[in-house]
C-alpha positions in Angstrom: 0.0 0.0 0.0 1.3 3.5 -1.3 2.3 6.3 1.6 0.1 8.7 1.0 2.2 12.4 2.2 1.3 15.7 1.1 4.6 17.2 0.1 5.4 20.6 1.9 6.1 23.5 -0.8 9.1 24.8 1.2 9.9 28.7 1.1 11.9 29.6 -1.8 14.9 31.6 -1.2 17.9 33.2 -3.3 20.3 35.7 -3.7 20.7 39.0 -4.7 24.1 41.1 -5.1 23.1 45.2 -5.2 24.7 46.9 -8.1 24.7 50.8 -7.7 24.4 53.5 -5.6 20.5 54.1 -5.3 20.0 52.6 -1.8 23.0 53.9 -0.3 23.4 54.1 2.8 21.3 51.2 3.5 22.5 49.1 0.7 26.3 49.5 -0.6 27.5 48.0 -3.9 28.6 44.0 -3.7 26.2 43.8 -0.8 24.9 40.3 -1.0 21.1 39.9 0.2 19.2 37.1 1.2 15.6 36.9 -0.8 12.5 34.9 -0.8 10.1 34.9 -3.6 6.5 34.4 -3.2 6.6 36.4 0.1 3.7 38.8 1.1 5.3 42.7 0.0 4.4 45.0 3.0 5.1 48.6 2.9 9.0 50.2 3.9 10.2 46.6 3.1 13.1 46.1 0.5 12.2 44.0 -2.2 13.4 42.9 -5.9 11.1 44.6 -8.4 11.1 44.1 -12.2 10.3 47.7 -14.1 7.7 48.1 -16.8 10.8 48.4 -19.2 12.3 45.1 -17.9 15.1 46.6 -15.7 15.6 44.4 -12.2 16.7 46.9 -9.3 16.5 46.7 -5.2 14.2 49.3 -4.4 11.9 50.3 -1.1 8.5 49.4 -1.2 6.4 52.8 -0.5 2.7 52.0 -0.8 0.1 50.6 -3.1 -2.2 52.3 -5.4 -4.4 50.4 -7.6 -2.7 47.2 -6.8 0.7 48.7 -8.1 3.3 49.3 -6.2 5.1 52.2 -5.6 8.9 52.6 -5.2 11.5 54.8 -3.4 15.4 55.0 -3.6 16.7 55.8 -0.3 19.5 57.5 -2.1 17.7 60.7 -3.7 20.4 61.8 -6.0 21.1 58.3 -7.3 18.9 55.7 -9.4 15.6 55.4 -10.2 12.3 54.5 -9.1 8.5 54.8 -9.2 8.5 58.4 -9.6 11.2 58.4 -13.0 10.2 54.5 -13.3 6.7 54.1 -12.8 4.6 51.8 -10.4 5.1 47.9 -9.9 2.8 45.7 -11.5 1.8 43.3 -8.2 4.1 40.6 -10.7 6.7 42.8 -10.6 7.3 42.2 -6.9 9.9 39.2 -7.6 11.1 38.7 -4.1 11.5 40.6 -0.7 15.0 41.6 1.1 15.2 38.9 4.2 18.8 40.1 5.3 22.0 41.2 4.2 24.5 38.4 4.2 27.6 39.9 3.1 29.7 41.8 3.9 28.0 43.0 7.2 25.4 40.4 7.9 22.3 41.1 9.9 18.9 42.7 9.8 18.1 45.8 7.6 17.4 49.4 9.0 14.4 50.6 7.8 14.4 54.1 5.4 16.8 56.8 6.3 15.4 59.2 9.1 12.1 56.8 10.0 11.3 56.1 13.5 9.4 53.1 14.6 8.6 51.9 11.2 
């Protein structure tokens, strides 16, 4: 007689590496980030988005609007995001920003200057 088992979907998790200087200070170049996909987006969060034009990027998730979201930079002289970029298809929310893992490893501040977020 056949085991019957429901097989677990486990949480899928990757890596990212940050290439340039639009999240700075938060995010430096060569910063490697721990990821999952499929996780629930939640404003201030960092997260992988895909652009309407195709262009991957580490961004700050803002808010929502129309089920889109919107994206900040926290590096306001560097980079793009929602506002040169456009809003986030709810799609183009690949994965969310667990932790950095190299070269400082730990847990992410939140947006430069916020308080209790």
């Amino acid at each position: 007689m056949p085991a019957m088992w429901k097989r677990r979907s486990l949480p899928r998790v990757g890596m990212a590496i940050v290439r340039g200087r639009s999240m700075t200070p938060t995010l430096l170049e060569g910063d490697r980030l721990l990821v999952r996909y499929g996780a629930e987006p939640r404003a201030g969060r960092l997260a992988v988005v895909r652009f309407s034009d195709g262009v991957v990027a580490v961004k700050r998730l803002d808010h929502q609007a129309s089920g889109e979201w919107w994206v900040v930079r926290d590096n306001a002289f560097e980079g793009r995001d929602s506002w040169s970029g456009g809003a986030i298809v709810p799609d183009g929310v690949l994965a969310v920003v667990l932790a950095r893992l190299w070269p400082r490893p730990g847990r992410l501040p939140g947006p430069p200057g916020a308080v209790g977020r």
